[in-house]
C-alpha positions in Angstrom: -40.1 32.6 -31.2 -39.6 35.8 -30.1 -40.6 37.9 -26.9 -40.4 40.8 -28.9 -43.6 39.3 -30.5 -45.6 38.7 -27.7 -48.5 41.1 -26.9 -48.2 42.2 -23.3 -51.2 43.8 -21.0 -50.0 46.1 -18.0 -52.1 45.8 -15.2 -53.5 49.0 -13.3 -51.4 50.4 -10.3 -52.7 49.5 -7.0 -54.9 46.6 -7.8 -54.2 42.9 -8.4 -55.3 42.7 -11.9 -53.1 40.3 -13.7 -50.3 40.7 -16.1 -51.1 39.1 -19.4 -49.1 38.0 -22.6 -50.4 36.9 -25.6 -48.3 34.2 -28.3 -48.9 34.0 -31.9 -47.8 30.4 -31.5 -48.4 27.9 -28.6 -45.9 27.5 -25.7 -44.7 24.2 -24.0 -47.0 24.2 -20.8 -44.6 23.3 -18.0 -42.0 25.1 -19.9 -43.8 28.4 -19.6 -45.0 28.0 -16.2 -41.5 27.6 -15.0 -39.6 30.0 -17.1 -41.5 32.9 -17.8 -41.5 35.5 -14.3 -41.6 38.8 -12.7 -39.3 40.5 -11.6 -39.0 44.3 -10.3 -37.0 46.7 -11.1 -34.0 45.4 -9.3 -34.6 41.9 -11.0 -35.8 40.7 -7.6 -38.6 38.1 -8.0 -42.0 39.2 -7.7 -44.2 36.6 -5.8 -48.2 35.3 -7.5 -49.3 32.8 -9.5 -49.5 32.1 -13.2 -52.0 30.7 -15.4 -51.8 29.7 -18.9 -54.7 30.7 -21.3 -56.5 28.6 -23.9 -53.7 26.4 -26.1 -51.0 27.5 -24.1 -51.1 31.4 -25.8 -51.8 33.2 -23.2 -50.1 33.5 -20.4 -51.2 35.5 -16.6 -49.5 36.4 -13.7 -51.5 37.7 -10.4 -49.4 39.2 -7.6 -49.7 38.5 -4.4 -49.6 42.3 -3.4 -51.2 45.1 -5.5 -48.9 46.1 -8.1 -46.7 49.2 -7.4 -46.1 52.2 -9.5 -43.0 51.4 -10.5 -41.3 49.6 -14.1 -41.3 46.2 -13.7 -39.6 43.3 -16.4 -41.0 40.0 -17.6 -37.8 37.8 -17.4 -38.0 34.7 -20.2 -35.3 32.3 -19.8 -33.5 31.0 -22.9 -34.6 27.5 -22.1 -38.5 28.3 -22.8 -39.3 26.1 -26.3 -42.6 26.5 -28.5 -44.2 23.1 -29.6 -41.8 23.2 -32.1 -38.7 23.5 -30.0 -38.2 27.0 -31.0 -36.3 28.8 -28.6 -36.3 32.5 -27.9 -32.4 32.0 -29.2 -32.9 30.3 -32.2 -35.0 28.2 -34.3 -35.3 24.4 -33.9 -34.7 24.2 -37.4 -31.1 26.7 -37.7 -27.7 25.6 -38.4 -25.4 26.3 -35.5 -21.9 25.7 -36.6 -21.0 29.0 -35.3 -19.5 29.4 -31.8 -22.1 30.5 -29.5 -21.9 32.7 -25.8 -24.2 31.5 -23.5 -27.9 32.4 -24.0 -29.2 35.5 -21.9 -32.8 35.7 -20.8 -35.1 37.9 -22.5 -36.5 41.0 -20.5 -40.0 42.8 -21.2 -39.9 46.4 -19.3 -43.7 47.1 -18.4 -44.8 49.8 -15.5 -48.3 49.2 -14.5 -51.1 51.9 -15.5 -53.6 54.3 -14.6 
């Protein structure tokens, strides 16, 4: 499970249309509620609500201002499993014998559109 994966939909400058991301595999509810954000370009939070789609593969975010013209990031915390406890780290299923560092969050750079 990778964000990499994901289909993302920018939202139109100036409105409050919602962000949207698309899995090819459903998410843990609560998980993604809590762990996927917004954040802008200075990684400050941005403030709205999220929704989760149909299966838990689609996931929405409304601001609660219009969104500015400016590049904005999808932060996914390492922590976020699939129903399989995939991780956007590693797969449930992987060997890890190796040393690890610390998982970083994911970031998805999107600037909203026209």
């Amino acid at each position: 499970m990778l964000a990499e994966d994901w289909e993302l939909k920018a939202p139109r400058k100036g409105t409050r249309e919602p962000l949207s991301l698309t899995f090819p595999r459903p998410l843990d509810h609560a998980l993604a509620q809590r762990l996927i954000s917004v954040a802008d370009r200075d990684g400050k939070p941005v403030s709205g609500k999220v929704t989760l789609g149909k299966e838990e593969k689609a996931w929405a975010f409304v601001p609660a201002q219009d969104w500015r013209d400016e590049e904005f990031q999808v932060v996914v915390d390492p922590r976020l499993e699939d129903l399989a406890g995939n991780t956007p780290e590693q797969l449930f299923d992987v060997d890890n014998t190796e040393p690890e560092s610390p998982p970083k969050p994911q970031k998805l750079k999107f600037r909203p559109g026209k």
